[in-house]
C-alpha positions as CSV (number, residue, x, y, z in Angstrom):
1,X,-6.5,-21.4,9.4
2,X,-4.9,-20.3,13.1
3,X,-1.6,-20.1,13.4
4,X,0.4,-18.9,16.1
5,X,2.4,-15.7,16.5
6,X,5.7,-17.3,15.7
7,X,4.7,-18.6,12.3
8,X,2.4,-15.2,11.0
9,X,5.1,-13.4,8.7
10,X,4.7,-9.5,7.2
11,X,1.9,-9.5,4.8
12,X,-0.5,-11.8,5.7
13,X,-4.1,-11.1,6.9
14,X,-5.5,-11.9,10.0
15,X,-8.5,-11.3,12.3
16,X,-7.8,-9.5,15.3
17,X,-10.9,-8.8,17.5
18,X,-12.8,-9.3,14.8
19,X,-11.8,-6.6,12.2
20,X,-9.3,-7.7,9.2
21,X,-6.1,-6.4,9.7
22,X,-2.5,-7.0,7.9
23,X,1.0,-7.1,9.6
24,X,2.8,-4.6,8.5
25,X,5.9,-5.7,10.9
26,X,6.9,-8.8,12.8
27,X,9.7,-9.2,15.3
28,X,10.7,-11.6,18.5
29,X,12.4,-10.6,21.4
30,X,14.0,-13.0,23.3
31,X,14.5,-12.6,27.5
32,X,15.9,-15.2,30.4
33,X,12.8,-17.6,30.2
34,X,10.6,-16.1,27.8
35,X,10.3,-15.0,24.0
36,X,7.5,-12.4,23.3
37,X,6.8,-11.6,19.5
38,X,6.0,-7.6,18.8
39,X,3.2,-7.8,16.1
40,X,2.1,-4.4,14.4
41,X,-1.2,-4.9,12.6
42,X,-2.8,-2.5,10.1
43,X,-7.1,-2.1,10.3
44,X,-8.0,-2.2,6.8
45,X,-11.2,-0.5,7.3
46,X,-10.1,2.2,9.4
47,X,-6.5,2.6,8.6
48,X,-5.8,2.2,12.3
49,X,-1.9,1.1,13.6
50,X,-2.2,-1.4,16.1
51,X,1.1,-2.9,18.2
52,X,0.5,-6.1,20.1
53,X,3.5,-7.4,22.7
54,X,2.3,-11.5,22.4
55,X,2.8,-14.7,24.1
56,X,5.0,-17.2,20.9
57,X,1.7,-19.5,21.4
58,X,-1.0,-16.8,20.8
59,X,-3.5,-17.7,17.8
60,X,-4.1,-15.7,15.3
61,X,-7.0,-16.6,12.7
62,X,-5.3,-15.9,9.3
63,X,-7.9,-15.1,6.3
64,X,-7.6,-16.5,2.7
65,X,-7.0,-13.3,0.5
66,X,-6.3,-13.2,-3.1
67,X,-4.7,-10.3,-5.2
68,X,-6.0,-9.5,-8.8
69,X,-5.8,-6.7,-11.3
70,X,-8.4,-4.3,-11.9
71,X,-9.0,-1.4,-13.5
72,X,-11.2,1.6,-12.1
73,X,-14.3,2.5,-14.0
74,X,-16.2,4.9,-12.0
75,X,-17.7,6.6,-8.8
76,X,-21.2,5.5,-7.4
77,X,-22.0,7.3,-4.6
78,X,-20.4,6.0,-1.4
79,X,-18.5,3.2,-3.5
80,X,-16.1,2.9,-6.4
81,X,-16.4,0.7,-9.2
82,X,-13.9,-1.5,-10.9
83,X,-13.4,-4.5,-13.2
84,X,-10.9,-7.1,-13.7
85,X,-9.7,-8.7,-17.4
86,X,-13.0,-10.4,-17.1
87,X,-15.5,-8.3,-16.9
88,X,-16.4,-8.8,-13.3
89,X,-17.7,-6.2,-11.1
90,X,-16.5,-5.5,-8.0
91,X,-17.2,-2.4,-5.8
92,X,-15.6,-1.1,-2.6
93,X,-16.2,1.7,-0.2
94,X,-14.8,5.0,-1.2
95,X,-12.7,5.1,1.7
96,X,-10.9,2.0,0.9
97,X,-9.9,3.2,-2.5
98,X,-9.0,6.6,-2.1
99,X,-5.3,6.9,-1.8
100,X,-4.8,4.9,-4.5
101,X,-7.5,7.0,-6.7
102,X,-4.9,10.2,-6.2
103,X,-2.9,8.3,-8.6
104,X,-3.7,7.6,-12.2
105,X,-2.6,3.7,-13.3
106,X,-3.6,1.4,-15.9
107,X,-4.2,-1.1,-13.0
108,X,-4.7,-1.3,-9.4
109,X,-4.7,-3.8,-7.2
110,X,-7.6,-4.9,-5.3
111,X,-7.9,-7.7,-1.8
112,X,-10.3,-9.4,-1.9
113,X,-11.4,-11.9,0.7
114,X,-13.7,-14.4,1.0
115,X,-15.0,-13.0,-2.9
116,X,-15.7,-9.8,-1.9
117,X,-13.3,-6.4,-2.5
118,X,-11.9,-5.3,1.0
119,X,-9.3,-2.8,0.0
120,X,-7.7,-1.1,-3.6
121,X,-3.5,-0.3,-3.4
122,X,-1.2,0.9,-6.2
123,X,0.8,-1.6,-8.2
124,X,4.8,-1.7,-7.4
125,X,5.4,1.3,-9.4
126,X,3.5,3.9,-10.2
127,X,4.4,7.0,-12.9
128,X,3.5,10.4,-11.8
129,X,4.1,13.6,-14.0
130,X,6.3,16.8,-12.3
131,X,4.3,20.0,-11.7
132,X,6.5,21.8,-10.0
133,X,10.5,22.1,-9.7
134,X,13.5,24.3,-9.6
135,X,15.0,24.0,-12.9
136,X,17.7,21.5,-13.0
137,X,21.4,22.6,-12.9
138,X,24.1,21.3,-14.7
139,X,26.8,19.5,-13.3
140,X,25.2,18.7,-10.0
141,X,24.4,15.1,-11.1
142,X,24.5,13.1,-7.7
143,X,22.0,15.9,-6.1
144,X,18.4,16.1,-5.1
145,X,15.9,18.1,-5.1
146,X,12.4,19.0,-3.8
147,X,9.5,18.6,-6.5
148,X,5.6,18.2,-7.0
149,X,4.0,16.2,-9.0
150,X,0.4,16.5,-10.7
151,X,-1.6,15.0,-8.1
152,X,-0.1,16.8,-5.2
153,X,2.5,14.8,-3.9
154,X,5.7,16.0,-2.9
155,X,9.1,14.3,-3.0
156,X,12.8,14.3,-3.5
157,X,13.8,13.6,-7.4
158,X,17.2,13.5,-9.4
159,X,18.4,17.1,-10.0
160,X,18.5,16.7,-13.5
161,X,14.2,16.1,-13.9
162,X,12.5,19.7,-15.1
163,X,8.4,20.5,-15.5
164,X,6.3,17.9,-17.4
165,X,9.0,15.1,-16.8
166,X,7.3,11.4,-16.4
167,X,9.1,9.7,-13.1
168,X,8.8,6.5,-11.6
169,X,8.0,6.1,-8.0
170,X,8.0,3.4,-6.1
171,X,4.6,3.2,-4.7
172,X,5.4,1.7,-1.1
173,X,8.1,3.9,-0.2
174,X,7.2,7.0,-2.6
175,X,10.9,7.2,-3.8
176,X,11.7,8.4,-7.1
177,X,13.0,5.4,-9.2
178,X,14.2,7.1,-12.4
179,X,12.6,9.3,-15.6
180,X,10.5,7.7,-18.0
């Protein structure tokens, strides 16, 4: 289906120059005689940022894409493995998988497009386990504080989380949420 630039929103796929890419931000700008809409699209094969200044009448071929739950199973090679509820197979390049691999969930979820598994994110929220902090200090309860989780990842957290806490992150923005 093509729509034009003023009716493609934030979130939906499209094919630019033939690779599959997602908008990750959508604005218009408005001048004397003219309206121009800024489009940044994301390459989901390559991870590339792409910004577009276009014409409110260009065409944009948006894709059909579904979202469904799956569950990771294992590593083959240059591909990873997963299954839905089902017990359908689906496989995707490592690339495509592997930030969301550095965190262990229940379920991920996977695009798929036109049947076949494009790319594998985290679900809204994601629990991660604290590695590394300064011990939390009493009485400082509207403060922050630097910390590392298991996998790696560092971030700000509530001053009163300590080692081997469970937190909840939200995976877009990789805020702390709150202790489990």
């Amino acid at each position: 289906m093509q729509l034009t630039s003023l009716e493609i929103r934030k979130g939906f796929l499209v094919d630019y120059q033939g690779r599959m890419c997602t908008v990750i931000d959508w604005s218009i700008m408005r001048n004397d005689r003219r309206q121009y809409v800024f489009v940044t699209l994301r390459d989901l094969l390559s991870g590339r940022v792409i910004e577009l200044k276009e014409h409110g009448d260009t065409k944009f071929e948006v894709l059909d894409k579904d979202n469904i739950e799956l569950t990771h199973s294992y590593n083959d090679g240059l591909e990873e493995v997963f299954y839905d509820k089902d017990g359908a197979e689906y496989r995707c390049p490592a690339a495509a998988a592997k930030d969301a691999l550095l965190w262990e969930c229940e379920h991920y979820v996977g695009l798929l497009v036109n049947g076949a598994l494009v790319t594998v994110s985290l679900p809204q929220t994601i629990i991660g386990t604290i590695a590394d902090c300064p011990p939390p200090m009493k009485g400082a309860n509207a403060s922050w504080k630097d910390a590392t989780l298991s996998n790696g990842v560092k971030l700000k957290v509530s001053n009163l989380v300590n080692v081997g806490d469970k937190v909840k992150i939200n995976s877009d923005t990789m805020e702390f949420r709150e202790r489990v």
